[in-house]
C-alpha positions in Angstrom: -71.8 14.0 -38.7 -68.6 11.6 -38.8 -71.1 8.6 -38.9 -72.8 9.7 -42.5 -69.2 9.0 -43.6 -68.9 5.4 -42.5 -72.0 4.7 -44.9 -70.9 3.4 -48.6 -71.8 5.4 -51.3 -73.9 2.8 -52.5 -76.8 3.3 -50.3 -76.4 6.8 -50.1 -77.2 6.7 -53.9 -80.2 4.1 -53.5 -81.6 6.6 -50.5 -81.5 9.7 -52.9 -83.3 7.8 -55.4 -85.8 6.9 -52.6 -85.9 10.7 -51.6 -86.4 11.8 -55.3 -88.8 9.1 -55.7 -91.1 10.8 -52.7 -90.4 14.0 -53.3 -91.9 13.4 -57.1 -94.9 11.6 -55.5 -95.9 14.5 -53.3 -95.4 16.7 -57.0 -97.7 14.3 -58.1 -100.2 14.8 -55.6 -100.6 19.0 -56.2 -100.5 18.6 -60.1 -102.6 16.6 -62.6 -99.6 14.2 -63.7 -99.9 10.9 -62.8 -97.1 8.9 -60.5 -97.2 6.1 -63.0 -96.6 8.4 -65.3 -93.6 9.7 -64.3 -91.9 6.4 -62.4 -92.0 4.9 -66.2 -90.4 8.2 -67.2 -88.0 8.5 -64.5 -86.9 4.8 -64.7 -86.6 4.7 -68.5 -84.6 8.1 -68.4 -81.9 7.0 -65.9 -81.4 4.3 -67.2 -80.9 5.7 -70.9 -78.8 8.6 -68.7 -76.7 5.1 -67.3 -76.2 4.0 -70.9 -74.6 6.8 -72.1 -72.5 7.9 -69.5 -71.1 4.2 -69.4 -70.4 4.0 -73.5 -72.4 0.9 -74.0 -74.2 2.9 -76.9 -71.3 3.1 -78.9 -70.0 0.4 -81.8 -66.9 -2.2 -80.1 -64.6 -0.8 -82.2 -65.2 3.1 -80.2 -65.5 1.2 -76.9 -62.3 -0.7 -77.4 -60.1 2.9 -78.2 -61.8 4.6 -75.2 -60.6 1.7 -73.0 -57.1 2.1 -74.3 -57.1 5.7 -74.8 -57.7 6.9 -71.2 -57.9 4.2 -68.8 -59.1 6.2 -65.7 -61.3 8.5 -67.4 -63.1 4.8 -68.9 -63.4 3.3 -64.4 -64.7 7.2 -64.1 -67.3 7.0 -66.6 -68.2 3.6 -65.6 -68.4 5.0 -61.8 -70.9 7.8 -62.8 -73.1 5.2 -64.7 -72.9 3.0 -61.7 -74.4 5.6 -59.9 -77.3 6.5 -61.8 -78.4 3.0 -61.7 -78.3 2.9 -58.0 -80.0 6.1 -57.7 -82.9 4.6 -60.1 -83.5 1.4 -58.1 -86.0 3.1 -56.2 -88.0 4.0 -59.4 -87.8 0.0 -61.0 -89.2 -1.0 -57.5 -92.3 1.1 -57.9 -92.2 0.6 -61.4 -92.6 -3.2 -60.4 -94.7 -2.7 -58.0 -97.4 -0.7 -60.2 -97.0 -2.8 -62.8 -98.5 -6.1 -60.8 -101.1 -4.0 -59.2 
């Protein structure tokens, strides 16, 4: 399984999302919830998630004493964020999608 490590962590983030993303339709299918439903859920939800984790919510003042407070815990924060976001672009492609259909 050497090879899974030559992949960057960027599509193995997108390709979870796209796993989650199926997985959640075939939940869909067995219950009464609709997929819509949930891909507006799922997409607004990780992207709030992505918002929080990276400290964009807070006032400049709070951002600018993180940054200078703890440097590498601020690029670690902004890694996690960067994440989520790649692990919902599967969800804003279907949100797309359903929303021109």
């Amino acid at each position: 399984m050497t090879w899974v490590k030559s992949i960057p962590s960027s599509i193995k983030w997108i390709v979870a999302g796209a796993l989650m993303l199926l997985l959640s339709y075939v939940i869909t299918m067995s219950t009464e919830f609709e997929f819509s439903v949930l891909v507006n859920y799922m997409a607004f939800g990780l992207t709030a998630l992505a918002i929080i984790l990276s400290g964009t919510a807070v006032s400049g003042d709070r951002m600018r004493a993180n940054n200078n407070s703890r440097a590498g815990r601020t690029l670690d924060t902004l890694k996690y964020s960067k994440f989520v976001l790649l692990f919902a672009v599967p969800f804003y492609i279907t949100f797309v999608i359903l929303e021109v259909m």
